[in-house]
C-alpha positions, 0 to 999 in steps of 0.5 A: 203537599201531596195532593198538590204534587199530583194535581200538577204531575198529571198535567200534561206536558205537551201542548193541545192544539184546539187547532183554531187560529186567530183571524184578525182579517174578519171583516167587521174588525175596521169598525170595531178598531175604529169605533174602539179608536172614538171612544178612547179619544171622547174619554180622554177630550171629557177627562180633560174638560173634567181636569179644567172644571177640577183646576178652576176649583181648586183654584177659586177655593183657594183664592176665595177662602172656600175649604169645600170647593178646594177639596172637591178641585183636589178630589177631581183632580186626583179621581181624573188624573187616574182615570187618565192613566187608567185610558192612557195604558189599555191600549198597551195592556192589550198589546201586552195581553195578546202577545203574551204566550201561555204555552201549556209547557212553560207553565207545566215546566214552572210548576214542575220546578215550583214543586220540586219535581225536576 
């Protein structure tokens, strides 16, 4: 334990500043938002052609009796409706990922508390 409590006690509290700031008004990002935009939406219409091959399967199997082509409707549909929602949140996993603040002070602090070092 007390190796622990001297690697965090020497991690200083105040913040370092690289004095570097984001610039989100290069002129190359348009392009990149937008070629980002395209591809999500490619991925989403060929999920979606994926769904519709995955529903006529199962469905062909169930009403033909065939048990392999029934699972292989199942499995993609499964495998589809996941990567879906896997599409479907990485925008708001960005979102959530750059307005998130890790300030050297509130971890220092938590880590503080967490060791019981006041």
């Amino acid at each position: 334990m007390s190796v622990l409590k001297s690697v965090f006690t020497s991690v200083a509290a105040e913040g370092i500043d690289p004095k570097v700031t984001a610039n989100n008004t290069a002129p190359w990002l348009p392009v990149l938002r937008d070629i980002a935009g395209g591809v999500m939406v490619t991925c989403i219409v060929l999920l979606v052609i994926v769904l519709i091959i995955g529903v006529v399967l199962l469905v062909a199997g169930k009403l033909g009796s065939m048990s392999g082509a029934q699972s292989t409707g199942f499995m993609i549909l499964v495998w589809g409706l996941l990567g879906a929602a896997v599409i479907g949140s990485v925008s708001g996993l960005v979102f959530w990922a750059t307005t998130n603040s890790l300030a050297p002070k509130p971890v220092a602090a938590a880590m503080g508390a967490l060791l019981g070092l006041g």
